[in-house]
Backbone bond lengths (Angstrom), bond angles and torsions (degrees), N, CA, C in turn:
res aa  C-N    CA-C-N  psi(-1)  N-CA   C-N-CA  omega(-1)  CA-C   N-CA-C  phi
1 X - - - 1.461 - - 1.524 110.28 -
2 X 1.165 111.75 122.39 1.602 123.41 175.06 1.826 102.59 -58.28
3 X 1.040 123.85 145.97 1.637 134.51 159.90 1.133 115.07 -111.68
4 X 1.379 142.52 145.07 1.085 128.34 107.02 1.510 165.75 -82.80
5 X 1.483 135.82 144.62 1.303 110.99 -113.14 1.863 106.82 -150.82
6 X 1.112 135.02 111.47 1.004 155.86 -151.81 1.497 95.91 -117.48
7 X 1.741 94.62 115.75 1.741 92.05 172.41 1.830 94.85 -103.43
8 X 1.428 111.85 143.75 1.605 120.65 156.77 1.196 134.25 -84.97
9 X 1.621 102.57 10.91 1.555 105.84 -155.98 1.436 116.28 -153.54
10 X 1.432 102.73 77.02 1.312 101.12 175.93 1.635 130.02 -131.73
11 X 1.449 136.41 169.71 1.415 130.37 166.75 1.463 110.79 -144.69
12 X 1.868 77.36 146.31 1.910 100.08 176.33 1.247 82.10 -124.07
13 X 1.809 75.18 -177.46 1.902 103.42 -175.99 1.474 81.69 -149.24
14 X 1.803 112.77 162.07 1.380 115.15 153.39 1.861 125.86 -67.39
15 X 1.113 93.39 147.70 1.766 87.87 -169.30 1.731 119.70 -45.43
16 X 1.533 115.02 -36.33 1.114 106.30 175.35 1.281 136.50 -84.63
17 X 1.773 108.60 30.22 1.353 130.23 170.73 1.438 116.62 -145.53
18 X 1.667 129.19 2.54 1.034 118.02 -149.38 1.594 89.57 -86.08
19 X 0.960 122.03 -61.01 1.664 122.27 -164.35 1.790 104.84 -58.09
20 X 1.211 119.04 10.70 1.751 117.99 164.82 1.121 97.23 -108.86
21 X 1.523 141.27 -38.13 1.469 151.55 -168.61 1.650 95.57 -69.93
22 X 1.370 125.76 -62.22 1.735 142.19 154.51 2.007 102.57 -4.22
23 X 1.509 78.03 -82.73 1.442 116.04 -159.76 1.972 103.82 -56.57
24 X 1.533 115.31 -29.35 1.334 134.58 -170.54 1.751 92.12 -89.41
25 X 1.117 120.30 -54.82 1.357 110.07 -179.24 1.470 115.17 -68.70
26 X 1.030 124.99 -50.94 1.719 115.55 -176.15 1.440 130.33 -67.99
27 X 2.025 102.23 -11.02 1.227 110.56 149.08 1.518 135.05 -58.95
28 X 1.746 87.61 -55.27 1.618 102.40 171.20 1.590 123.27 -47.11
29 X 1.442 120.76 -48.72 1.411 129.21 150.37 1.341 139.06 -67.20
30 X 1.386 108.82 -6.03 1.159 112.72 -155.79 1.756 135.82 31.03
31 X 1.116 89.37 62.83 1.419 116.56 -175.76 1.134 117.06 -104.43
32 X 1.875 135.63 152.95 0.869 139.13 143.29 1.521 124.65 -70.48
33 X 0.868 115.11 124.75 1.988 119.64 -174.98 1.066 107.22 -98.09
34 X 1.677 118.94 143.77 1.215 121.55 -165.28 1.334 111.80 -136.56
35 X 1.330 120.63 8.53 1.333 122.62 163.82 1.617 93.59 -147.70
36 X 1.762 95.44 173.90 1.447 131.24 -164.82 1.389 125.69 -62.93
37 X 1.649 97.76 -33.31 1.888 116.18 -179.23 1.695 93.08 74.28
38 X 1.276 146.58 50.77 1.308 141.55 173.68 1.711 90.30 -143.18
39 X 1.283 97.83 137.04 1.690 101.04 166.92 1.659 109.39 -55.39
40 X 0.760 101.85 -69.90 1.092 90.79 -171.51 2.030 123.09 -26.95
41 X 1.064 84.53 -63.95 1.849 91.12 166.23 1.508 112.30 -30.87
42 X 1.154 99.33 -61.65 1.631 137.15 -173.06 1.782 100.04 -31.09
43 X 1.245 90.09 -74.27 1.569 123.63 176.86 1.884 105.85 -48.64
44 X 1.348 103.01 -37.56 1.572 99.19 -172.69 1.529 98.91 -101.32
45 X 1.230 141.40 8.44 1.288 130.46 -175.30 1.549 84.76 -108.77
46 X 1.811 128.48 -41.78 1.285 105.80 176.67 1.231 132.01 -78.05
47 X 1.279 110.73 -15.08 1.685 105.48 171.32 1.237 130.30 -112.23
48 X 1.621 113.18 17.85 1.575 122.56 147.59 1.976 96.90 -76.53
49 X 1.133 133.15 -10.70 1.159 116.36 -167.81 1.606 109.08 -114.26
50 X 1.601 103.29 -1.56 1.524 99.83 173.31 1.377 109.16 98.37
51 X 1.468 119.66 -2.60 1.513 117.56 176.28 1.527 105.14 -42.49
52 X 1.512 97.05 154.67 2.151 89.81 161.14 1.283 97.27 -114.58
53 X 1.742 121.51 -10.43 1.571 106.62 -163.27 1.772 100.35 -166.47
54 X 0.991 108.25 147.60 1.741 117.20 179.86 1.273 105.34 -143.88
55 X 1.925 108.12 148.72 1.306 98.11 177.28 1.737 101.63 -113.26
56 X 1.272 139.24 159.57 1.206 154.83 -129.56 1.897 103.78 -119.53
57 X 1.296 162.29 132.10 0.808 129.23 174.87 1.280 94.85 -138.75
58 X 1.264 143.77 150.99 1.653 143.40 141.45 1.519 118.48 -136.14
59 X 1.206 118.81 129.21 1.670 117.81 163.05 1.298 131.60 -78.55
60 X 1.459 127.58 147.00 1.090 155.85 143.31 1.605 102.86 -26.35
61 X 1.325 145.23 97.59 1.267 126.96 159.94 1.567 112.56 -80.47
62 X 1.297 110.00 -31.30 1.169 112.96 -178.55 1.916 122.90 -115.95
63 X 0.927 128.66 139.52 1.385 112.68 -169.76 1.439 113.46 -61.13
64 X 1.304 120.92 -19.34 1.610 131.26 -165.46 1.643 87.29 -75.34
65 X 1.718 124.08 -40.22 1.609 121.36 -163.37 1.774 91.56 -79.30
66 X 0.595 128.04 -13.46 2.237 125.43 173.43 1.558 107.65 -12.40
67 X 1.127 100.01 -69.47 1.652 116.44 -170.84 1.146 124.39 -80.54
68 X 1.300 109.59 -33.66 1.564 122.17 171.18 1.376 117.52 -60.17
69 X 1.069 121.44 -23.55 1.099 149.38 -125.60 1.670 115.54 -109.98
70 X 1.220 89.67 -68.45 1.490 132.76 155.85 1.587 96.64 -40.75
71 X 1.208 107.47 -57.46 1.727 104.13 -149.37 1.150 93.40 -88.60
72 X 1.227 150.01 -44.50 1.684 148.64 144.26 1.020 107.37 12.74
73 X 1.774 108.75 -82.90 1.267 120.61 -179.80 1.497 126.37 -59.22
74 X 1.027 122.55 -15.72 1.432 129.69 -174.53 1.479 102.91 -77.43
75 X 1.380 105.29 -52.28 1.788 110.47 -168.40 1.161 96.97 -62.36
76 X 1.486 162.56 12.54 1.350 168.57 -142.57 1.566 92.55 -132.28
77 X 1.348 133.59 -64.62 1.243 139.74 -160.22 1.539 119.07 -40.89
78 X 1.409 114.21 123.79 1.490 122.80 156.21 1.085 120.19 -161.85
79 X 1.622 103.27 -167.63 2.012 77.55 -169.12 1.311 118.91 -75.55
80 X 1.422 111.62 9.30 1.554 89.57 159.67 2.292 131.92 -103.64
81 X 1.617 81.61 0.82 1.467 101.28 -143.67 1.938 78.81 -120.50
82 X 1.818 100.97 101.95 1.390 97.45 157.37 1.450 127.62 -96.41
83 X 1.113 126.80 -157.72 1.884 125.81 171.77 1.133 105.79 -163.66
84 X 1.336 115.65 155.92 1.404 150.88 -174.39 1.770 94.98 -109.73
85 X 1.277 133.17 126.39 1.321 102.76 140.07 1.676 120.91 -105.65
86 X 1.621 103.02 -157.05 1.503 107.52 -163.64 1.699 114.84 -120.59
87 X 1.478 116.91 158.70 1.031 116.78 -176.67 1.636 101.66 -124.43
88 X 1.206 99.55 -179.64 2.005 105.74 158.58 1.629 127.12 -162.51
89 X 1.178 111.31 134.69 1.591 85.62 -164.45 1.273 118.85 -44.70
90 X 1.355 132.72 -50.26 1.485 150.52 -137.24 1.568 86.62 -75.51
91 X 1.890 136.72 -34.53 1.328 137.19 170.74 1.525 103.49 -35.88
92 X 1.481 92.94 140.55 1.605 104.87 -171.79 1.429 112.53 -113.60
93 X 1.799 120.69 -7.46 1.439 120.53 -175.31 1.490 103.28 -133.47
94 X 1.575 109.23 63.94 1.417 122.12 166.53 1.924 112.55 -12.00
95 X 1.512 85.86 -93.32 1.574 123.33 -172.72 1.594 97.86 -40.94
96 X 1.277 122.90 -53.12 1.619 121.34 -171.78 1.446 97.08 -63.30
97 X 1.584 124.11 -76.50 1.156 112.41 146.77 1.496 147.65 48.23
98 X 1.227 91.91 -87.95 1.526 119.07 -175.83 1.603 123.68 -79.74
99 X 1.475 87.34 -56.31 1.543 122.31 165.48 1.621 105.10 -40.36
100 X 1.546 104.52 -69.00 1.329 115.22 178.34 2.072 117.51 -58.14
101 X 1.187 104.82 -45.96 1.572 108.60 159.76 1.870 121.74 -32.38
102 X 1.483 95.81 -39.74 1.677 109.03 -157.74 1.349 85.21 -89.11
103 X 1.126 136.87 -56.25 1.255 150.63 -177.07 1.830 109.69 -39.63
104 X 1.611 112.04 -76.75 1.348 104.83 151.21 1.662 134.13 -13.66
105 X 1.117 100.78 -36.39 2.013 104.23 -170.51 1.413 92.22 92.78
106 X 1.371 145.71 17.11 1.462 121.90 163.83 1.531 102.76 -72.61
107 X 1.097 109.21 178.86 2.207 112.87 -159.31 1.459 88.11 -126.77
108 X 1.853 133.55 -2.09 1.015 105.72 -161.76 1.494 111.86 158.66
109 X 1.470 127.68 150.92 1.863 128.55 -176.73 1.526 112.96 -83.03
110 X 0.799 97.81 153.94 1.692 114.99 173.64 1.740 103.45 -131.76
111 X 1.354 101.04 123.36 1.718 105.04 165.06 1.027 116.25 -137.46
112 X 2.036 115.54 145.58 1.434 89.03 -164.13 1.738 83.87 -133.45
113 X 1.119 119.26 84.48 1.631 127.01 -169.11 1.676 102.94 -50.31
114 X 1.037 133.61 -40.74 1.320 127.38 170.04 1.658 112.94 -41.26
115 X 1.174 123.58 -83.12 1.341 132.31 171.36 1.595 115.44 -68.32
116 X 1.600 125.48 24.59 1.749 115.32 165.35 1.720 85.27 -142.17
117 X 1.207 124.82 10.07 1.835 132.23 148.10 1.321 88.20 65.40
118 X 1.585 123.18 60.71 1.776 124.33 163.34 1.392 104.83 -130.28
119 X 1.370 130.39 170.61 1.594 150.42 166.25 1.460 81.31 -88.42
120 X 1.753 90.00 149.34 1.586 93.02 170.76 1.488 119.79 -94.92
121 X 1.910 117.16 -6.12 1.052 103.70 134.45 0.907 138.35 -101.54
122 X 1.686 131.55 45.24 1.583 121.72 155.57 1.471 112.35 -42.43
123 X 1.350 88.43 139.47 1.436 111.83 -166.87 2.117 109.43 -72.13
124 X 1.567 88.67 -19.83 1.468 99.52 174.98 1.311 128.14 -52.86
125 X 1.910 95.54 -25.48 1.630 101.56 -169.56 1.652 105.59 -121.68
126 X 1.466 113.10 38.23 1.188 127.13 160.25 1.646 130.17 -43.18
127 X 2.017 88.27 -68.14 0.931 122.10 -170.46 1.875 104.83 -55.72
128 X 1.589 98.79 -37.91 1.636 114.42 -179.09 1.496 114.84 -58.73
129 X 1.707 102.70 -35.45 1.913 100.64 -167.33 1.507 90.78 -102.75
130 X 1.043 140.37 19.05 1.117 145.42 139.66 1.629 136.52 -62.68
131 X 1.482 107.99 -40.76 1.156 126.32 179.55 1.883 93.34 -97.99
132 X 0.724 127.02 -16.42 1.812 127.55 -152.52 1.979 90.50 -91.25
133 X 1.960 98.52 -38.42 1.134 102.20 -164.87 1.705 105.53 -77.61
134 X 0.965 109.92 -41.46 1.622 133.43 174.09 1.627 107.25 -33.97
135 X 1.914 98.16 -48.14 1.492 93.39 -161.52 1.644 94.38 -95.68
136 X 1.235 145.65 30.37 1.346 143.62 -149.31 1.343 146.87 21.17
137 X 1.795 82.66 20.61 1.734 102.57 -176.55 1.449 125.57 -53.97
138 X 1.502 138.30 125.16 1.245 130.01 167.66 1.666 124.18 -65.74
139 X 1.520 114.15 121.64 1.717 116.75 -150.25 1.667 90.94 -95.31
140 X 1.088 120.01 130.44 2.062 97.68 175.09 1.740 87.70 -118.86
141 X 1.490 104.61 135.09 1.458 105.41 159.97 1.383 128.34 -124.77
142 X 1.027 117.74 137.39 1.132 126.99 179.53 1.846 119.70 -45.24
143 X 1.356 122.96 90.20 1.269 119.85 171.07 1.352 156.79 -104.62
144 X 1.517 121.83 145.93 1.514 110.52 -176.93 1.758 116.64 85.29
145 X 1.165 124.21 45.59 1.278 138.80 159.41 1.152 106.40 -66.24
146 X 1.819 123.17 130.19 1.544 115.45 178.92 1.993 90.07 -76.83
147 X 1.427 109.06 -48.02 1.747 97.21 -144.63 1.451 108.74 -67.27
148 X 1.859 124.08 1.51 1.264 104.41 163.66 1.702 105.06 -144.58
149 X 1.300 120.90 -178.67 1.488 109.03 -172.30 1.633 110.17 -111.00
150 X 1.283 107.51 13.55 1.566 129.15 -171.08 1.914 95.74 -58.99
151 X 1.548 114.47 -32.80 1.231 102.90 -175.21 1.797 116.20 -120.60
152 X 1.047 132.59 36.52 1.388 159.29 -101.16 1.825 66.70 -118.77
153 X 1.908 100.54 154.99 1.346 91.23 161.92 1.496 121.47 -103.67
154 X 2.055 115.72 25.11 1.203 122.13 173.90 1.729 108.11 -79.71
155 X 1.255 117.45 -41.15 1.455 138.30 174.00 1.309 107.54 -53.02
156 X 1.083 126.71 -53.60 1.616 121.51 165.97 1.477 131.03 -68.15
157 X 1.268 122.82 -20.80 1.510 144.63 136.92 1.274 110.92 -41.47
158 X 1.363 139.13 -56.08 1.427 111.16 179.90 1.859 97.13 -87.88
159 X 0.971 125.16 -31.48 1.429 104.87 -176.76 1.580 122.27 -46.62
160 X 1.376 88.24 -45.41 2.069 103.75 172.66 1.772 105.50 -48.44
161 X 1.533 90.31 -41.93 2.145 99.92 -161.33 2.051 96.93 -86.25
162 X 1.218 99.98 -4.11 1.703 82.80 179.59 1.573 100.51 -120.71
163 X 1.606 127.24 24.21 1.472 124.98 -166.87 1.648 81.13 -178.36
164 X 1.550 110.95 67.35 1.416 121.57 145.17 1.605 108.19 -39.23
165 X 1.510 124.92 141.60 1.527 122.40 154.09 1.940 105.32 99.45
166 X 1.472 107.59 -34.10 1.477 108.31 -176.56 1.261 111.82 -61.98
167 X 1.500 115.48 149.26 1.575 110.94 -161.41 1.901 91.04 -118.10
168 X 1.269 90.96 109.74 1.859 121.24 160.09 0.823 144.68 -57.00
169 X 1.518 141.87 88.17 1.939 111.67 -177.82 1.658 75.01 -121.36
170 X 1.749 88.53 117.63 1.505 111.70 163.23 2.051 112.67 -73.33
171 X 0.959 117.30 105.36 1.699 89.18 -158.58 1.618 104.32 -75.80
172 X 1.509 106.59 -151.15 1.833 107.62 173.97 1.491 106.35 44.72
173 X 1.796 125.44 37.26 1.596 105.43 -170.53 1.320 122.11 42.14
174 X 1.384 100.48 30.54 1.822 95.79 160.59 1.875 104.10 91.43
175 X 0.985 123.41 -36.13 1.311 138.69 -171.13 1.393 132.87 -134.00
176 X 1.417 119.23 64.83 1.607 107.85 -179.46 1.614 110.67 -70.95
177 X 1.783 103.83 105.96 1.530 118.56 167.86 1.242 94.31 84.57
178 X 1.628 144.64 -13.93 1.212 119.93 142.94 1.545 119.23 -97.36
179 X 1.012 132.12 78.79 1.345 115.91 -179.22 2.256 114.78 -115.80
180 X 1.664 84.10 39.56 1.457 101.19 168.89 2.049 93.07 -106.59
181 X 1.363 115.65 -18.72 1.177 109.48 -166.55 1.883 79.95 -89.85
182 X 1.362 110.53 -63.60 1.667 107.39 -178.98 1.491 118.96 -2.78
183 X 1.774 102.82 -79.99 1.255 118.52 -160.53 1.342 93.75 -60.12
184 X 1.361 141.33 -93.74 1.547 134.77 162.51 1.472 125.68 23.76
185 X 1.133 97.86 -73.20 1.658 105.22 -179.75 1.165 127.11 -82.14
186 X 1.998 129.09 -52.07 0.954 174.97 -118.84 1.263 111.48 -110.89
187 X 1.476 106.36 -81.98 1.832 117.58 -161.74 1.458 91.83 -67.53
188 X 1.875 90.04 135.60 1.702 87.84 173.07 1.383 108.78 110.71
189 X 1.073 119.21 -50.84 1.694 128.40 -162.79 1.840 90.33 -74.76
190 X 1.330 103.33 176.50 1.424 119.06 154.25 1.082 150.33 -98.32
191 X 1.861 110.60 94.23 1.100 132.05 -157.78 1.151 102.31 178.51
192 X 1.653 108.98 154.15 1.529 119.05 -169.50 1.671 80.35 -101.01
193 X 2.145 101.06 164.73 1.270 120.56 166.12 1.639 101.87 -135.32
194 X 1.042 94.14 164.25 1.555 109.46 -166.76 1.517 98.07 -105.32
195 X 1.156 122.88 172.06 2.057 119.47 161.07 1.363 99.94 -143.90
196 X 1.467 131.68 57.56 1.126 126.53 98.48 1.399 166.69 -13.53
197 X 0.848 124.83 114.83 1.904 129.85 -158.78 1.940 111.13 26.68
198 X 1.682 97.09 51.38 1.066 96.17 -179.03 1.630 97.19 -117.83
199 X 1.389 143.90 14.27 1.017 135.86 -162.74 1.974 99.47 -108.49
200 X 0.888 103.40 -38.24 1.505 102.59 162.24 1.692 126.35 -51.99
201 X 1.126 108.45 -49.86 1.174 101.08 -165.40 1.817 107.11 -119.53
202 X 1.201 107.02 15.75 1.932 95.58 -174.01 1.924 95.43 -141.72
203 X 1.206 92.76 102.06 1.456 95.10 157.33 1.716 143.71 12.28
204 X 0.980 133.02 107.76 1.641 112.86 -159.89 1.722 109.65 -62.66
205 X 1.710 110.20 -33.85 1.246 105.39 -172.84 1.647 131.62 -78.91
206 X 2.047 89.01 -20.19 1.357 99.74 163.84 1.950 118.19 -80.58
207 X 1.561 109.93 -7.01 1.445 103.45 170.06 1.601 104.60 -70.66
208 X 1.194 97.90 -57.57 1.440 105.06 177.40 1.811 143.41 -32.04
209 X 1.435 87.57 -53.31 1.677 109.64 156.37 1.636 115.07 -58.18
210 X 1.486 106.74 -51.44 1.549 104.76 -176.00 1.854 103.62 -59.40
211 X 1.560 112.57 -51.24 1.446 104.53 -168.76 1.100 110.96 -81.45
212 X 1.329 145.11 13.63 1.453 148.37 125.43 1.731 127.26 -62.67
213 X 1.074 96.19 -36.01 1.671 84.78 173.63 1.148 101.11 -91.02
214 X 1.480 144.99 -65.35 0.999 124.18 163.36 1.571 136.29 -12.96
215 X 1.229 111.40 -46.86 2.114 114.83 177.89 1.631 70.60 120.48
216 X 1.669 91.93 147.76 1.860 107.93 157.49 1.548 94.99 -94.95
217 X 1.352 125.98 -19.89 1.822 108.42 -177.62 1.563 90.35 -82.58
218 X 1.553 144.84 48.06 1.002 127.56 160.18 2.011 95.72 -148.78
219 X 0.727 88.82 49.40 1.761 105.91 -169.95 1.658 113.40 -143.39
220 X 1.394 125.35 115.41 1.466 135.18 169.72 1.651 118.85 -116.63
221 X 1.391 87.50 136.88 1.717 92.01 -163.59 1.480 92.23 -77.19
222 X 1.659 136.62 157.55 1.423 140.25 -175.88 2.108 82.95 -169.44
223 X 1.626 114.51 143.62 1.120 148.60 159.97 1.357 101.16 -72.33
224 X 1.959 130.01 -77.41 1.219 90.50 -167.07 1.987 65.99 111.04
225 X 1.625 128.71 -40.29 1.637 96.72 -143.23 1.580 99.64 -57.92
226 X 1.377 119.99 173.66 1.928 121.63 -6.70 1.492 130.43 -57.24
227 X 1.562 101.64 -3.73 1.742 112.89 -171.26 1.621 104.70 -55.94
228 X 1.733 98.83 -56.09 1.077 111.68 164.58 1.145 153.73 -140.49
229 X 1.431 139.39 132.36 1.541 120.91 -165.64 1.399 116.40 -74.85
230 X 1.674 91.79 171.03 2.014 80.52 -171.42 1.194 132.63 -82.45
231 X 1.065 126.98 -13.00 1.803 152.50 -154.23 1.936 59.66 -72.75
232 X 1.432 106.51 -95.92 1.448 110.79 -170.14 1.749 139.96 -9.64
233 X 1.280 92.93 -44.61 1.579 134.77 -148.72 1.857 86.04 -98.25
234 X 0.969 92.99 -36.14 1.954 89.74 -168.75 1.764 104.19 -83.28
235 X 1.741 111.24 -47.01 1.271 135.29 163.87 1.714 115.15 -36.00
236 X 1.282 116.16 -50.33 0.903 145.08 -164.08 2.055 96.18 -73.09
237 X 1.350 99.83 -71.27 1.272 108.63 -174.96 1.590 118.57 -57.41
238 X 1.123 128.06 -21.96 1.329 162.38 159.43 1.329 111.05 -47.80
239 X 1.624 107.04 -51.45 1.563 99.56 -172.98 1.709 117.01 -87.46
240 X 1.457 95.73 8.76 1.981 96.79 179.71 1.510 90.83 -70.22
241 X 1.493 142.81 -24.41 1.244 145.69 -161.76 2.055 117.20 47.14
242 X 1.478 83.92 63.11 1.376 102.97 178.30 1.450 90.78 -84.54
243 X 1.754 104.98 168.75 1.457 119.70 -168.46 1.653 103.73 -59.93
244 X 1.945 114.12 172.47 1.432 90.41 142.36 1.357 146.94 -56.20
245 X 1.891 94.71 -32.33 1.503 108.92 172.09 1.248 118.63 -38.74
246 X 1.677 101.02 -86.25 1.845 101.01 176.71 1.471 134.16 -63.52
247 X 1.381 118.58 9.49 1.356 102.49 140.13 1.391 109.81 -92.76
248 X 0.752 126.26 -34.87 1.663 111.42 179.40 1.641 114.11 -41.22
249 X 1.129 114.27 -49.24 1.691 130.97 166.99 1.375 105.54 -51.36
250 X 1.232 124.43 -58.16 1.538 126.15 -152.89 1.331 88.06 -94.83
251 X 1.170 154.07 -55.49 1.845 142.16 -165.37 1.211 111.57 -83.14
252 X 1.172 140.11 -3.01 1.519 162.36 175.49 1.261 151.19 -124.07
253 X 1.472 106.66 -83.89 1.754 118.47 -169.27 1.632 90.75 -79.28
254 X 1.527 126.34 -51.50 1.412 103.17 -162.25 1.632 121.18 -42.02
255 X 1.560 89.39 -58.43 1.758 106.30 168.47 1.536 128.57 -26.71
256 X 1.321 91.76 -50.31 1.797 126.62 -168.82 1.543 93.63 -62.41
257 X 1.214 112.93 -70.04 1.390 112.31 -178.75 1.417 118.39 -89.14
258 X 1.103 145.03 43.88 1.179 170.11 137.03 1.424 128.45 -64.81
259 X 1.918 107.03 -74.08 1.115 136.94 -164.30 1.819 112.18 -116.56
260 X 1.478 110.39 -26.67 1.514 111.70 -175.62 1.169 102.93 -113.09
261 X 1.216 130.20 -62.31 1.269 113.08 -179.35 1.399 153.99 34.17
262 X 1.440 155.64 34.74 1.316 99.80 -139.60 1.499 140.84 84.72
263 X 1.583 97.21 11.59 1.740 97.01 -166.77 1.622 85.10 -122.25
């Protein structure tokens, strides 16, 4: 059965950094990388694979990069090419911010507390999932880093329990390399998860279990590229031998009605 298939989860760099940005991440994970980190790549790994649509993501490392940042990603946009933009704690004009994010055509935040060195409940970025929740933006964070606890899936547990209604995509199933803390805390609650750079390192039957108790209408398919391309990434997701149903949900409609919808 053919799908169609919406990734949520992707990263570039500008060309005259992407292959150090590449080369910096697959160290940090120790990963093999499988694409370029340049749209362009981006663009040709998803539509040799039949994508209809990808969403775009980059962080803020520094609060001074906020805006820059933002606007990066924006000039990317069309109908096939969505975006996330970025925040940082140390940012001092949330609300303008945000406002200005929605404004752009981005659909939504990306944070990746590991690499911008915050808890995801610092209390700094209260004021942020406050306004994020207000405007009905979807927040995706980066989760489950062993080398620090900045993205822990206890930290996202009270964020969910102190900002009833805010809409979540925990990515990595909630847990990259912890997803004994995931299932525990996580599956079940309210919030979407992504399955992202989860095919390397987590079991097919424990993916499986997690995106069943969890709901597959609360599950979005994401690559992860440059980690990985999609031909791969789709192949890959395919072989957990989920229903037709829930892939149909998870490579598609969840996304679809999520992020396009209606916008």
């Amino acid at each position: 059965m053919e799908y169609k298939v919406i990734d949520v989860h992707t990263h570039i760099w500008p060309q005259a950094i992407a292959s150090h940005a590449v080369e910096h991440v697959g160290t940090y994970y120790s990963y093999d990388m499988h694409g370029k980190g340049t749209i362009e790549d981006l663009a040709k790994s998803a539509s040799e694979a039949g994508v209809e649509r990808f969403v775009i993501h980059s962080s803020a490392l520094k609060a001074s990069q906020v805006e820059t940042v933002n606007d990066a990603t924006a000039s990317h946009l069309s109908g096939t090419i969505a975006g996330f933009g970025t925040l940082h704690p140390e940012y001092t004009e949330f609300e303008k911010e945000i406002k200005r994010i929605k404004a752009l055509g981005l659909r939504g935040i990306k944070l990746h507390p590991d690499f911008q060195f915050f808890c995801i409940d610092d209390r700094r970025m209260y004021d942020a999932y406050e306004i994020i929740r207000s405007e009905k933006l979807p927040i995706l964070f980066h989760m489950g880093d062993v080398k620090y606890d900045y993205s822990s899936a206890p930290r996202l547990l009270k964020v969910l329990q102190d900002f009833p209604g805010i809409i979540v995509i925990g990515a990595h199933l909630g847990g990259h390399l912890k997803w004994n803390e995931a299932e525990e805390l996580l599956v079940g609650k309210d919030l979407y998860m992504d399955c992202s750079s989860t095919d390397r390192k987590l079991a097919p039957e424990i993916a499986r279990r997690i995106i069943r108790n969890h709901g597959a209408d609360r599950i979005l398919f994401g690559t992860d590229y440059p980690i990985e391309r999609h031909k791969e990434g789709i192949e890959k997701f395919l072989a957990l031998g989920l229903t037709d149903e829930e892939n149909e949900k998870i490579l598609y409609n969840n996304a679809y009605n999520l992020l396009f919808a209606n916008k």
